[in-house]
Structures are given as C-alpha cells and as structure tokens.
N, C-alpha and C positions, 0 to 999 in steps of 0.2 A: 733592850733586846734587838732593837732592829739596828742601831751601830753594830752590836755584836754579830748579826747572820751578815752583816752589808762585809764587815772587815774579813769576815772566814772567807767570804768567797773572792775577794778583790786580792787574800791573802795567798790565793790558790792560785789566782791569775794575775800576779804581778802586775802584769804589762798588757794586758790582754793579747797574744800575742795569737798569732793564725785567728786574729778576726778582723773583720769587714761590717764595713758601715753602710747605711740607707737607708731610704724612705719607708715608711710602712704602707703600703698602697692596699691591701687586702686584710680581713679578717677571714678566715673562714671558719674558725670558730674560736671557743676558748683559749685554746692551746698552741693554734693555728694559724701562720701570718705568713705572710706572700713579702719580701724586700726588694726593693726597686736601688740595683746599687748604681753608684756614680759611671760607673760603665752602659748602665742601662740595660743591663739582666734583672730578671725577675729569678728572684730565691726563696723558694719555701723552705720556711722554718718551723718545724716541730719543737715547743718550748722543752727544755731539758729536765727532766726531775719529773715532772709533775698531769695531771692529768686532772682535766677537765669534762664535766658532764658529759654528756652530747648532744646531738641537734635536737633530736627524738624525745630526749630526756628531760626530767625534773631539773630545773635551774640551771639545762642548757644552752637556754635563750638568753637569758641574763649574766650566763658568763662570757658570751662572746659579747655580750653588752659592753659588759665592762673591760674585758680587752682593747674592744673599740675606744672605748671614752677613754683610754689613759695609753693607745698605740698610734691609732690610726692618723694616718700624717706625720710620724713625728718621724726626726731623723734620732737614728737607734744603732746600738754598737752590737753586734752580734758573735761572741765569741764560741766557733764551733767546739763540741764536743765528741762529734759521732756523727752519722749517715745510718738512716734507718733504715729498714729494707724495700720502702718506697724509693729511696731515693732524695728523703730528703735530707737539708742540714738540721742537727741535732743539737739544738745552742742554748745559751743564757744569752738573754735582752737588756741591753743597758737601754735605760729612758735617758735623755736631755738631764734631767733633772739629777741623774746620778742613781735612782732607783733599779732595780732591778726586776724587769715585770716577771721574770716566775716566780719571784717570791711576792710578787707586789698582788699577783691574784690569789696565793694561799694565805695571804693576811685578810684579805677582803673575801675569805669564806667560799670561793667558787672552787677550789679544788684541791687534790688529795696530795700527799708527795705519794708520788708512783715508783711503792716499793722496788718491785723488782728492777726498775731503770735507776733510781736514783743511788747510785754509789757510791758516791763524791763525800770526801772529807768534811762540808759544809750540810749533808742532806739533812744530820740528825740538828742544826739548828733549824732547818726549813720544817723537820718535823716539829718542833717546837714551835713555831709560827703556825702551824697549821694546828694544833692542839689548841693555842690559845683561841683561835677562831671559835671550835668547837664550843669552849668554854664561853664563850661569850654568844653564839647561836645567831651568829650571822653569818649573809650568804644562804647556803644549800643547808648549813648547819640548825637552821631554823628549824629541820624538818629532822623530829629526831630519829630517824633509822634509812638515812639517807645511801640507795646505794652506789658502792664504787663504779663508775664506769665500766673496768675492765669484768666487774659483773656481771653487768648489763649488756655488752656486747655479744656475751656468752649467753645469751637468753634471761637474767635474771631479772623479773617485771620490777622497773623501779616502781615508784608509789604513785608517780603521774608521768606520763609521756603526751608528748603531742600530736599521736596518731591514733584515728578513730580508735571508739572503743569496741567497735567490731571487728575490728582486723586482730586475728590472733596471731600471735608472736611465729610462728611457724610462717605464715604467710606476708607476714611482716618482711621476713631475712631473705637477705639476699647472699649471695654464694660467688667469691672470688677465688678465679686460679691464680694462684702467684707467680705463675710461667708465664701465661699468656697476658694478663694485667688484663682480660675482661671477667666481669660479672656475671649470673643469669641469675632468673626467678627461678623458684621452687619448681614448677612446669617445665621446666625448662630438661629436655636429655642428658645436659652436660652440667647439672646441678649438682651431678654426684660424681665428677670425675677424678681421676689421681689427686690434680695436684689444687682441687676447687678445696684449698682448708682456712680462707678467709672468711668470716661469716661477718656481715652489714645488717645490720637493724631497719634501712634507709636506703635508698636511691641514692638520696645526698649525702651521706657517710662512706659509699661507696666512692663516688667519684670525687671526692673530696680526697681517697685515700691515694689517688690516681689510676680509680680501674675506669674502664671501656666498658658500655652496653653490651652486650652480643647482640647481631645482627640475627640471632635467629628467634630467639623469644622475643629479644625488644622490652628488657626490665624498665 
C-alpha cells in the first residue's frame, strides 16, 4: 500500500515541478512548518490534504510531536499546491528519505484527510492510509469517537483538551477579522463586527494563523 499512495502521488508530480527546497526550522504544529530556503526566506507551509488535531485538542500535542521527530532539521522538497487565505504555501513535504510527511502523519494516526481540501487524484489512497490507521487504533484513533478538528474549531468539545476545565468554550474563542488580520476576546466591541467570521479556540491558534492581538482588549 504505501508503494502504491508513494507512486499516485510522484505520478501526479512527475518532476515536482514549481517546488522549492529547505530547512525545516519551525513546527507550529501538526500540520504546520515554517522553511528556511537556500535564499534565506522563511516559508510557512500549510501540509496539503490533510488536518491535524490542534494545540487545544486531544492528541494535539503529540501530533506536532511527531511532525517534529520526523521534519524538524531536515532538508525537505516542498511542492506547492495552493495559497491559503492566510497566505500561506499549500504543499506536499517530501523527507530526505523519499517519504512523504502528509501522508507519513495519516499513517501514523495523528490526522484526518481533510475532505473538503483534499482533491487530488491520489486523496482517495491517502484515505485509505488513514482508514487503515483507524483499523489498527493508533495515534488519536485509540480514542474511539475522536473528533475532526474542523469540528472542534467550530465549538464541538473534543473528549480532552488542554484548557482548564473551567473555562467554557464560549470564553474559550476568540474572534478573527479577515480584513484587518487582528483578533479580540469575547469582551471585546469588535467581537461582533462585519468581517470578525474567524473563530480561535486559543490565543495560540490565533496567532499561529497570522492574526494580531487588538490593542484594545488585549486577548
């Protein structure tokens, strides 16, 4: 099976052609890596297909874990797909090794293929990697009613997060304008304004997505 997803997708990208190689200098999470290219830019990469926990979340921690332990440092081929509405690049991760880390973390159980992104001729054997995970209940898959992130963003309480358990989920989020790329808390005036339709679970999911504090609440 894994010849077979490795060939669909090297089948799809010939030659990897419109991509760019470098360091991996940052995790920011599962999903999430910062490239340090031979120019000496710094490139954030949003992993293509697929979607990991988050920080907040059940098996969050340990999916950037394991990003880390098989990304970080290495030199990695990054062949864009797309630009996402942060701005960043929307890619597939080639390792040293010839793997491919977004499918290398839906083998190893940390995350879902992310229906509505994944499009790609090759997604339905990544869904098949990620099935088998299931089947075998490793990773997040241990936990059997594990849920989707894009769930969870939306308010849906996964089964464990890592924010007191006095803090309810309302006071939890935080509220991003996509104009302005700042943030507020719930308190905040401008929590409810036109274009505030991003909603953060986190501080750190916020800024992580490239929003700004506002200077007048202070989230």
């Amino acid at each position: 099976m894994y010849r077979f997803v490795m060939l669909a997708v090297l089948m799809f990208f010939p030659c990897w052609c419109w991509a760019f190689t470098g360091k991996v200098v940052n995790v920011a999470d599962g999903d999430t890596i910062t490239i340090l290219t031979p120019e000496k830019s710094q490139v954030k990469v949003r992993l293509y297909g697929i979607d990991t926990p988050e920080k907040g979340q059940a098996f969050g921690s340990k999916a950037a874990d394991f990003t880390k332990e098989r990304a970080a440092l290495q030199e990695v081929n990054v062949q864009e797909i797309d630009r996402d509405r942060y701005g960043r690049t929307v890619g597939i991760v080639k390792l040293p090794s010839g793997a491919i880390l977004n499918e290398e973390i839906l083998r190893a159980g940390f995350a879902w293929v992310y229906p509505q992104y994944c499009k790609q001729s090759f997604c339905s054997q990544w869904a098949e990697v990620e099935r088998q995970a299931q089947v075998s209940k490793i990773g997040l898959w241990a936990d059997p009613k594990p849920t989707p992130p894009w769930e969870w963003r939306h308010g849906a309480a996964g089964k464990a997060t890592d924010a007191p358990t006095n803090v309810s989920p309302k006071a939890a989020t935080f509220r991003g304008n996509t104009q302005s790329r700042v943030f507020h808390s719930p308190e905040c005036k401008h929590y409810n304004c036109k274009n505030c339709t991003e909603d953060f679970r986190s501080r750190e999911e916020a800024v992580s997505a490239g929003y700004k504090p506002c200077q007048m609440c202070k989230p």
